[in-house]
C-alpha positions as CSV (number, residue, x, y, z in Angstrom):
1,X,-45.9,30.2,3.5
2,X,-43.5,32.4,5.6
3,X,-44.3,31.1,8.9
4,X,-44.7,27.7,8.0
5,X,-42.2,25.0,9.5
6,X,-40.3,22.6,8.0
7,X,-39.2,18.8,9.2
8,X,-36.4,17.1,7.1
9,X,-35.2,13.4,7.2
10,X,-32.6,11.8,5.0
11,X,-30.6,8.5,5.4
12,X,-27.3,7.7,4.8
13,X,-25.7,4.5,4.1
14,X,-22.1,4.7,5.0
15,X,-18.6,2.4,4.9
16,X,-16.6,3.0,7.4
17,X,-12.7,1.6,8.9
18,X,-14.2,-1.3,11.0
19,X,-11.1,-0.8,13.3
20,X,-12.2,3.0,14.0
21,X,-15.9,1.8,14.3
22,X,-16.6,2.8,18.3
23,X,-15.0,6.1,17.2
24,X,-17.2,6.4,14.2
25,X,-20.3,5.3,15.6
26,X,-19.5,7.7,18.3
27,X,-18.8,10.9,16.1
28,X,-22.5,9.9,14.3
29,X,-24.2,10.1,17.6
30,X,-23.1,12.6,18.7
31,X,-24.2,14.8,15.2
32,X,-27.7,16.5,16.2
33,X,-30.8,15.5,14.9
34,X,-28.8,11.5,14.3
35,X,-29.5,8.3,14.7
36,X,-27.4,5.1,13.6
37,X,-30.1,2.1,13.2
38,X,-27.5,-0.4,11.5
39,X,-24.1,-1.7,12.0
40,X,-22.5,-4.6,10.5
41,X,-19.6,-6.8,10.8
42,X,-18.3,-5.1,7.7
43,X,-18.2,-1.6,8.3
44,X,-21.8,-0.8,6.9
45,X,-23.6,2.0,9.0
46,X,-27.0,2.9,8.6
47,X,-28.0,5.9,9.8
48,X,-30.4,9.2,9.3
49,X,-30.1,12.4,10.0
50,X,-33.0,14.7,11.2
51,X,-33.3,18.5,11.3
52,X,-35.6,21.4,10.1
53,X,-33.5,22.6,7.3
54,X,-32.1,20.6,4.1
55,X,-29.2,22.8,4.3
56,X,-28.5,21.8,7.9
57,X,-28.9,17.7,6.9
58,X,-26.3,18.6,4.2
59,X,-23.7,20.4,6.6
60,X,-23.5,17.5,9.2
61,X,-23.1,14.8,5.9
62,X,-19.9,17.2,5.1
63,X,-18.9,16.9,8.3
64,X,-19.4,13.7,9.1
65,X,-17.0,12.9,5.5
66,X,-14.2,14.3,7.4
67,X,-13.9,12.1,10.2
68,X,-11.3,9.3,10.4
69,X,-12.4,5.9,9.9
70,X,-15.1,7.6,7.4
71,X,-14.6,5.6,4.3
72,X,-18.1,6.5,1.9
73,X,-20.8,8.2,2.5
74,X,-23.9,7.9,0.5
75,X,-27.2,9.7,0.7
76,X,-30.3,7.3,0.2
77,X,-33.9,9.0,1.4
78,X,-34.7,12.5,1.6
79,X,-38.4,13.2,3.2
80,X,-39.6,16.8,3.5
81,X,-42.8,17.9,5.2
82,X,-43.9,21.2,5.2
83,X,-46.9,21.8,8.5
């Protein structure tokens, strides 16, 4: 449908450099449409990212790849609903 709207939700499960980690969980809030809902002693982060394009989800994974203290970043869950 041309006018229909889309809502997109993936999650991430990430490993990041536990001395970096305010800066880390920082730079992932900060990413529209993000939430972190895990952290651990370890450097685990789980997180998802929300927005109303796939392509858009995909562009703020890239980006969040580059930041320092980033070690892995792996995509879980990808939901798509079409109204």
């Amino acid at each position: 449908m041309p006018n229909s709207k889309e809502y997109h939700v993936a999650s991430f499960i990430s490993l990041i450099d536990v001395s970096r980690k305010d800066a880390v969980l920082d730079s992932i809030r900060a990413t529209p449409g993000a939430e972190v809902h895990v952290t651990n002693e370890q450097g685990k982060v789980v997180f998802t990212i929300e927005a109303e394009q796939q392509g858009v989800i995909g562009q703020r994974a890239d980006q969040l790849k580059l930041i320092p203290g980033m070690l892995s970043l792996s995509p879980v869950y990808h939901q798509y609903i079409e109204e």
